[in-house]
Structure formats: structure tokens, C-alpha cells
N, C-alpha and C positions, 0 to 999 in steps of 0.2 A: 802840424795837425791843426784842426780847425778850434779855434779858442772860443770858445761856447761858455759862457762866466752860469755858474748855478747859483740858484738861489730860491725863495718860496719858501723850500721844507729842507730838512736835512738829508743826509746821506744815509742815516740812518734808518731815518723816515722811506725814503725811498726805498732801499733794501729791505724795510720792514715790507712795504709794496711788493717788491719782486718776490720776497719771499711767501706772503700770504698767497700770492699768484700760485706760483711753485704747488705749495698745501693745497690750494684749490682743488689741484688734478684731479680728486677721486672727485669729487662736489661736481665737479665738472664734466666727469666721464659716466655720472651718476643722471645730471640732466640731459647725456647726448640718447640714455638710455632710457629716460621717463617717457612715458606713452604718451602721444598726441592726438591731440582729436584723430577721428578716422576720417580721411583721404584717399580718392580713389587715386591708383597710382598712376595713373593721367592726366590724369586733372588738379589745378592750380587752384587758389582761390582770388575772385574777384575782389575790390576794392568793396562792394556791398557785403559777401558773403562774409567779410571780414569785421563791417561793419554791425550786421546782424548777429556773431558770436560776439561782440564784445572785446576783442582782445585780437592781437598780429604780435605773429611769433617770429620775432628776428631774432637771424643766426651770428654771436658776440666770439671774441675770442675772451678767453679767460684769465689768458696764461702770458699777455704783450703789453705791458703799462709802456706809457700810459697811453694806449689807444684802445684794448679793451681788456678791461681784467677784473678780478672778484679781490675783494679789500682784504680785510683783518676781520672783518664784519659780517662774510659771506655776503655785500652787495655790490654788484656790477658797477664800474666808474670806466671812465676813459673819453677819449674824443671821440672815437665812434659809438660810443653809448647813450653820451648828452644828447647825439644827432639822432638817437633811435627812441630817443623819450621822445625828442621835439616833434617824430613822426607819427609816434602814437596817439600826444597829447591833440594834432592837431586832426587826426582822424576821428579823434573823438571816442579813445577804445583804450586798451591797459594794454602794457606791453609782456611778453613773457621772452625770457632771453633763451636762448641754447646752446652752449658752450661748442664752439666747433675747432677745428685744426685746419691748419691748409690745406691737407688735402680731401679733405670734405666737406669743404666749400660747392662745389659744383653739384658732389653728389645728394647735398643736402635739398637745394633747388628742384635736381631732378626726380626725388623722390616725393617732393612735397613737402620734407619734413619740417621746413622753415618759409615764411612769406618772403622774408627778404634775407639778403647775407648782406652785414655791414663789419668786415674784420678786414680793413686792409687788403681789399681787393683791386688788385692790379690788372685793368682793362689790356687782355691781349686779342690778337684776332682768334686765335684759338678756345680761348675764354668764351670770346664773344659767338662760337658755334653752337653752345652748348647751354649758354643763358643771357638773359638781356640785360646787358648794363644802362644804367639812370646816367644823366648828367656827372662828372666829375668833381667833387669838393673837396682834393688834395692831389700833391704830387711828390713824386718821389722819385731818387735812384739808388742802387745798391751802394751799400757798405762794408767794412770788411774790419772786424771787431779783432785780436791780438792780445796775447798777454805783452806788457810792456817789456819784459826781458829776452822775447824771442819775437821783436815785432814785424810784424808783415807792411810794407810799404808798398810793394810792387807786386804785382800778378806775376810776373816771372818767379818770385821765391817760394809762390803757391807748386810751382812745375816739377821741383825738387824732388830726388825719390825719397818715399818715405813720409812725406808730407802728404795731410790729407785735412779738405777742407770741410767745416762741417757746415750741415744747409739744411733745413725744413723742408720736405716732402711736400710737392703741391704747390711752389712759392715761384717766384719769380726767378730768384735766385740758382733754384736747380735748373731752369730752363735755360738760362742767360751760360752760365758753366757749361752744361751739356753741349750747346750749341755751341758758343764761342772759343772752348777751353778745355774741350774730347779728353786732353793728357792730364787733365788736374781730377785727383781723386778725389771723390766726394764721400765722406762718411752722413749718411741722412738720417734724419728722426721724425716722428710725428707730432712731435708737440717742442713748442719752442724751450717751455722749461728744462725740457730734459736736452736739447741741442746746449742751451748754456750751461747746463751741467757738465756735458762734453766739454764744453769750452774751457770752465772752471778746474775739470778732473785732468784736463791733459790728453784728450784723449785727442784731440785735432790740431793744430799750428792757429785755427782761424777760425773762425766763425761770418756766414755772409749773408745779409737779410739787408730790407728797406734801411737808407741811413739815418734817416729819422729816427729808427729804433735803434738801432745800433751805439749810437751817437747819445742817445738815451742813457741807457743801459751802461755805459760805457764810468760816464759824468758821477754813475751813484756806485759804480764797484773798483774799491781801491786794484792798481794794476794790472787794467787793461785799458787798452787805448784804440782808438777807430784812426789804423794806417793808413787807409785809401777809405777816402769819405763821399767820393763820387766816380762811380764806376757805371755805364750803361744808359743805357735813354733814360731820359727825363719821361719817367712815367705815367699814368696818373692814375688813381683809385675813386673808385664808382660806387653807389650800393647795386646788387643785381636781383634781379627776378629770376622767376620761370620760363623759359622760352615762351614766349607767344600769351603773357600777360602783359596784355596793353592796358587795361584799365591800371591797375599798381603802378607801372612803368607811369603813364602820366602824370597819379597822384604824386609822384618822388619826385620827376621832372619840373612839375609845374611849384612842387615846395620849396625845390633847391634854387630855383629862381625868383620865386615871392620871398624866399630867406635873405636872399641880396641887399635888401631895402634895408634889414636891422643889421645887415653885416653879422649875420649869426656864424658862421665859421672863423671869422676873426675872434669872436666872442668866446666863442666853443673853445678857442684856442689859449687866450688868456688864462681861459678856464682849470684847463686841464695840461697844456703844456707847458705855458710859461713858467711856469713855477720849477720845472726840469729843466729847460733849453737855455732860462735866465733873460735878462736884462737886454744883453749885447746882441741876442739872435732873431734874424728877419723873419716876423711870420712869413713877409710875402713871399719866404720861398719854399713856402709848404700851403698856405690856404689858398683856394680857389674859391671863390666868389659867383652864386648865380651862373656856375658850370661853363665858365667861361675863359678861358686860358690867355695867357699874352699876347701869343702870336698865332690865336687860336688862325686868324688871316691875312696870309701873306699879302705884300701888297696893300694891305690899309691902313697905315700907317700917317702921323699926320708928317709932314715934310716939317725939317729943321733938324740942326746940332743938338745931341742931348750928352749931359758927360753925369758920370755915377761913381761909386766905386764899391770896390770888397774887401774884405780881408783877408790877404795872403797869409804867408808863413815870414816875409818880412815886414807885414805892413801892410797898409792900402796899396791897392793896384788899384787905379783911375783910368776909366775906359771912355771913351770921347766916342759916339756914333754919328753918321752923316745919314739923314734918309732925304731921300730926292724921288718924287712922283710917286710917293706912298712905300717906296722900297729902300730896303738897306744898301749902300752902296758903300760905305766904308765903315767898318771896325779897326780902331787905334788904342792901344794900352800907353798908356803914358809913364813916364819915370817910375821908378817902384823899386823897392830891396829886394825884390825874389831872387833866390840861390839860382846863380849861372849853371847853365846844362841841368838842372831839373826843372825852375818855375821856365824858366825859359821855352823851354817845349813846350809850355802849353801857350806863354804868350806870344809863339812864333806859329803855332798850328792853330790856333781857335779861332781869331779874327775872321781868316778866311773860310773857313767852314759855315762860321756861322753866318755870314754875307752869303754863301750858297744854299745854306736852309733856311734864310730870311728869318731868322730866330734861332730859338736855341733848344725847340723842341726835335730831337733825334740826333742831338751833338754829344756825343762820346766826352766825358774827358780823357786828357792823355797819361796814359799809363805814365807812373813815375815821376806827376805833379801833379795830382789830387788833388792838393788845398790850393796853390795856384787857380788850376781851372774852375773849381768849385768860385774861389774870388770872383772869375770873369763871369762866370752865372749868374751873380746874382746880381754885380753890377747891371751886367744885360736883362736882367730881368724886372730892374727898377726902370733902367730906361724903355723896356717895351711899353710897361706901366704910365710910364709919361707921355712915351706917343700914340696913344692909343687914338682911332678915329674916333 
């Protein structure tokens, strides 16, 4: 499993967090139902019209520490929340938050009822038909959360009869399953509290969300553990709009790229993660910087040797890259303790994957070496890092 050291607050503290979350829900189901200005239901609001009321209402989740949630205090914290001060503070307007769920993300846009959604939203092309995503300022892949006495390692033990995995409605997660995994049953909820309650009461083998959160969640409740910590593309999460608000869409664009300068998502992350994820964990393999991703361009890469490493489940795995004429041309894993026939798959299938995706943007890890390939991740992601043109 991926050894993520904690530190900051306690475990108590944190589950003090998930649970004020949890108590939120009526607070929360209370502001999805406060009346908002009136909107006609076509129409979006501009970047001025926004600016003449005074106030831009982004849609928060409530109920996911630490990316958005409501304290002990009844007030909003998280990494996507600091990002939605910073967007108000600089527009020059007050923010008002609105508690939403995944699956009314989209609808929330198309009705107007929010200017922007910033809750861990997962840029898919389907997504993308229906609202406009900003610039990227995080990345992610699925995880797969367990109690530690019946724990889940493999997607094949999800397949089992009787076994049912439980997912949040409107997430990434149900799609990813649906699609890839028809025979695994899904038991779904609308709100993430109540899916970890599922989790908690027994009522699933698993629970599967972003591993970020997972991986979270996991660090502050005695007795469950994140079996498989990378499963599915390397994602990335956007704030979005209304279809066809280009003036907002620029404002967000043009912030998360003048953000770059102070490094504020590293910042943001300090802020609000480190204190969960601890000491030992790579921001760079969660912040994105000025909407710009590693291997955002194949091909531009600077030529030379670059060598890195990760941590496996026995250790550093050390990964040696060759780029020649701006391209990858060899991926090598070097000596390492990873367990024969589990890490092994991954460090006999990834190399060449990833020399054919010229990164490691839509490389799968392999079923059945999760923390292995996750290793070769982030290795790989330090060296993009260093050959950047």
C-alpha cells in the first residue's frame, strides 16, 4: 500500500473534520435549497454582471475534506475553496458558496444556479458537452478504499457474487465501472457522507472515488485501507462554467495562469493538504501549475538521460528515461524489492506503454500492482518535470 506518513493535526482532529462534514448535510441540503437571485433560465452571468451584484456564487462540496467541506464552525475550508476565495478576492466581489453533490454538478450550471462548480470536477468529453471547463489545476485517478479485514487488492475480487462496490452518483468513478466493469455491482449514493457510511455499516466490500480522497479519508479512520491506489487515467480536474460563457471562462483561465507566478496551488496545497497527506507525499503528483500538465506535449521534450524514483511496496523503484529528438525513446526500471509476479507486471508492462503514450497521461496501472505502478508514476512524472522544453 502506498505509505503516505500523517502529520499537521491529529486523527482525531480529522475525524472531528469528516464528521462536522457528515452533520453538515442538512446545512448543506438547506443551501442547495436557499433561493438565489433570479435568473432567467438561459441565461448565464457575465464576468460584469457579476461584478455589478457584488458577489459570484460557486458551487463547493460540503461533505469531501479536505477539498471542500463545512468545519465544526459551519464554515467552508478545503483546496477547492481557498481557490474560490482567491477567485472572488480577485474579482473584486464576495463569494457565496452552495453545497452541491456530484451529481448536480452539471445541473447546477445548466440551470444557473451557481457561476462556477469548483468540487472536484473531472474533465471528461461528456462533461465537456454540456459545460465549459477552465484550465486544469489538479490531477487525479481512482481509488479503491476497504475495510482492512476483508481488503480489496484487485478489481477481480470486486467481480465476486455478492460483492458490491459502492460509488457516488455523477462521479467519475460510476462511469469508469459502468464502462469498463458491466459485471461489478454498483450500490450508489448522492452524497459522499452517506456512501462512507455505506462503507463504514458494511453495507459494500469497497468504496471507489478520486485517490486523493480516498487515500485521505483512509490515513484518519482506524481500519480501512486504499487496496488499489491507482486505477484509470490520470485525470485532471477544472473549475467549469455555463456553456458558452466565454467572458468567466477567460476570467478563470487567465487567473490560473497569472496564479503560476506565486505558485499558489502548491501554496493552496500546503495549506489544506499537507497536513493529511504528511511530510513523505509528492505534491507534484496532485498540483498543476498555470493549467499546464507534464506531457501536456508530446514531442517537446528537452533531449538527455533523466533518472528519478518512487515508492514501491518494497522500496524505491528507480526509473532511468532516454529522450532523443524531443521524444521518449526508452523507459528502464532499475533494481528494486518489488514482490515477483505482482510489482513485477507493472514493471514489465509500463515502460513500454508509456514510451507509446510519450508520458503517462492515459496509462492505466496494472491490475494487481497498484503501488508498484503508482511508484513508476510519479517517478515519471518528476522526470517529465525535469525535461520540460
Amino acid at each position: 500500500m502506498q505509505n503516505i506518513a500523517y502529520s499537521g493535526i491529529s486523527r482525531r482532529q480529522f475525524i472531528a473534520g469528516l464528521a462536522a462534514a457528515a452533520l453538515a448535510t442538512p446545512l448543506a441540503m438547506h443551501a442547495m435549497s436557499t433561493p438565489l437571485p433570479a435568473l432567467a433560465a438561459d441565461n448565464f452571468r457575465t464576468v460584469d454582471q457579476i461584478k455589478e451584484s457584488g458577489k459570484i456564487i460557486i458551487g463547493v462540496f460540503s461533505d469531501k475534506a479536505p477539498f471542500g467541506y463545512v468545519d465544526a464552525d459551519g464554515v467552508y475550508q478545503g483546496y477547492d475553496v481557498e481557490f474560490a476565495r482567491r477567485l472572488a478576492e480577485d474579482l473584486g466581489v464576495e463569494v457565496e458558496f452552495v453545497a452541491t453533490d456530484p451529481a448536480n454538478r452539471v445541473p447546477f450550471l445548466e440551470s444557473n444556479k451557481v457561476d462556477i462548480i469548483l468540487a472536484n470536477f473531472t474533465v471528461t468529453p461528456e462533461r465537456a458537452e454540456k459545460v465549459d471547463f477552465a484550465l486544469p489545476y489538479m490531477k487525479v485517478q481512482l481509488g479503491v478504499v476497504s475495510p482492512n479485514d476483508a481488503l480489496i487488492t484487485d478489481i477481480e475480487q470486486l467481480k465476486a457474487n455478492g460483492v458490491q462496490l459502492i460509488i457516488a452518483k455523477g462521479t467519475t468513478a460510476e462511469t469508469y465501472f459502468e464502462k469498463n466493469y458491466p459485471e461489478i455491482k454498483l450500490q450508489k449514493y448522492d452524497a459522499y457522507a452517506d456512501a462512507y457510511n455505506a462503507l463504514m455499516d458494511g453495507r459494500g466490500a469497497a468504496f471507489s472515488t478520486d485517490n486523493t480522497e480516498v487515500l485521505a479519508w483512509a490515513m484518519s479512520v482506524p481500519g480501512f485501507t486504499v487496496g488499489i491506489d491507482a486505477i484509470g487515467d490520470i485525470d485532471t480536474i477544472a473549475p467549469a462554467v455555463a456553456k458558452g460563457n466565454e467572458t468567466l471562462l477567460k476570467f478563470i483561465n487567465d487567473e490560473i495562469e497569472a496564479l503560476a507566478d506565486e505558485q499558489f496551488f502548491h501554496a493552496d496545497y500546503e495549506k489544506t493538504l499537507r497536513p493529511v497527506y504528511g511530510p513523505e507525499a509528492d505534491a507534484e503528483a496532485l498540483v498543476v501549475e498555470g493549467g499546464k500538465l507534464e506531457a501536456a506535449a508530446a514531442g517537446g521534450f528537452k533531449d538527455g538521460v533523466y533518472e528519478a524514483t518512487g515508492k514501491g511496496i518494497g522500496g524505491k523503484v528507480p526509473l532511468t528515461v532516454t529522450i532523443e529528438g524531443g521524444k521518449i525513446v526508452s523507459v528502464e526500471v532499475g533494481a528494486n524489492g518489488e514482490t515477483m509476479g505482482i510489482g513485477s507486471m507493472a514493471i514489465e508492462k509500463l515502460p513500454a506503454l508509456i514510451v507509446e503514450a510519450q508520458g503517462i497521461e492515459g496509462v492505466d496501472g496494472v491490475s494487481g500492482a497498484s503501488v508498484t505502478s503508482k511508484a513508476i508514476f510519479t517517478a515519471m512524472a518528476d522526470i517529465l518535470e525535469q525535461a520540460k522544453a
